[in-house]
N, C-alpha and C positions, 0 to 999 in steps of 0.2 A: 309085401315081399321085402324081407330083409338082405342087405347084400351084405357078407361078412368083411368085405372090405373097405366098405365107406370108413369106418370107422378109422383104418388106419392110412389111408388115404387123405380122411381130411386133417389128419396131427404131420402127415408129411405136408401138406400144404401151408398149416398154419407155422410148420417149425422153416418154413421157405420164409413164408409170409413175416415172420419177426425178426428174419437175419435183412431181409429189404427196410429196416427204419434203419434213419439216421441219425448218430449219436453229434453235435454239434459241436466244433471246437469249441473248447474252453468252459462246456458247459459245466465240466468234474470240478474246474478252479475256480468258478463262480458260487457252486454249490459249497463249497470247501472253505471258501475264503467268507460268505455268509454265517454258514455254522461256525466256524472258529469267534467270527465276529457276534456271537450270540442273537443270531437271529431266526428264528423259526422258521422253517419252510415246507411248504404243505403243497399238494397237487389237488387242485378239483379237475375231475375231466368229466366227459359224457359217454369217452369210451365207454365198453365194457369190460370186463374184469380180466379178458387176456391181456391189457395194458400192463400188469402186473408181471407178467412174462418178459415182453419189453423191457422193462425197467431190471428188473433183475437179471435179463440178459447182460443189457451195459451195466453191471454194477452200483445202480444209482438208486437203490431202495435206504441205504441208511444213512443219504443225507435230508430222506425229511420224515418232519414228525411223526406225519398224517396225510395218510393218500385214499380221497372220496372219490369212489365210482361210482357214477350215477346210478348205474346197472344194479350196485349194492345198496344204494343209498338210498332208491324209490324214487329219485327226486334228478330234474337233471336244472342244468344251468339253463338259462338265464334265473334260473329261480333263484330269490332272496334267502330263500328255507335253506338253499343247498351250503352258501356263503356262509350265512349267521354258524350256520351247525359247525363249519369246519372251525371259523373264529370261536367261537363257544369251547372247542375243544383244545385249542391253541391256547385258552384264555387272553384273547386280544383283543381289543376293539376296533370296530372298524377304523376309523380314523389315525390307528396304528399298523394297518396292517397296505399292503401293498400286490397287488394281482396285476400280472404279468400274461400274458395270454394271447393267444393270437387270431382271435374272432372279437371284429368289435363291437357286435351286440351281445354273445354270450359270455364276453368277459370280460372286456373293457367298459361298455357302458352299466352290462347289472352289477360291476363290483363299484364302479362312480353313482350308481342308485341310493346304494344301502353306507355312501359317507367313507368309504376307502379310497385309498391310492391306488391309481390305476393305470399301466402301462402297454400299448400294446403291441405287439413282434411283428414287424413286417420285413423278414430278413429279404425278400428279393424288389419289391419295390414298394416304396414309402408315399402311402396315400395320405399321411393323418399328421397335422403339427402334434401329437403328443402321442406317435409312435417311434418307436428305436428299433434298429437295424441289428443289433444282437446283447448276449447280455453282458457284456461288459458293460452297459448303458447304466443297467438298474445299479452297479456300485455308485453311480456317477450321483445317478438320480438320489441315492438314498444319503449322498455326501450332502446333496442340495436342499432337499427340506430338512437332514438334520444337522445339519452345521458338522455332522461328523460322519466317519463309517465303522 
């Protein structure tokens, strides 16, 4: 049995559902102040592909390269496949590149796997010596392994 209204029913819930994320301060100047400073920046998530709704609700679809949804990509994180693929597209290598992320085994430790720099967000309480409280951090971080930003 079809009900004709589920259908519009669940795009009122999901267009509720995408106004409840939060856009975090400074995240527009961090991303802004990265690409000015020629630096690639890429999202891997596990979401699925309404995350792309999200992002281009806050406006924040053309500060990065290349955004992989697992959901699109067949493939989700912790996996190596998912990482290499983004890097591969990025042309960077691990060891130049740097994941930011805030689960520590699906993005802090499989992007420390495969030989990257790895950061991870614990904006409300700080369990990890090599986790940061927001991203003003990663300027810090990226001043300190390269002598520059």
């Amino acid at each position: 049995h079809k009900n004709p209204d589920f259908k519009k029913h669940f795009k009122e819930l999901y267009r509720n559902q995408k106004n409840s994320f939060v856009k975090f301060p400074g995240t527009e100047k961090i991303l802004r102040e990265l690409n000015k400073n020629g630096y690639k920046t890429a999202i891997i998530t596990n979401w699925n592909q309404n995350c792309m709704d999200v992002i281009e609700h806050y406006n924040l679809k053309d500060y990065f390269r290349h955004i992989a949804i697992s959901a699109l990509e067949g493939v989700r994180k912790p996996s190596p496949k998912l990482f290499r693929r983004v890097l591969k597209y990025l042309n960077v290598k691990p060891e130049e590149a740097l994941m930011v992320g805030d689960s520590h085994d699906h993005d802090y430790l499989a992007a420390k796997k495969i030989g990257m720099h790895s950061l991870l967000l614990e904006r409300k309480e700080k369990k990890h010596s090599h986790s940061i409280r927001n991203l003003r951090q990663v300027v810090s971080y990226i001043k300190k392994i390269n002598g520059k930003f």
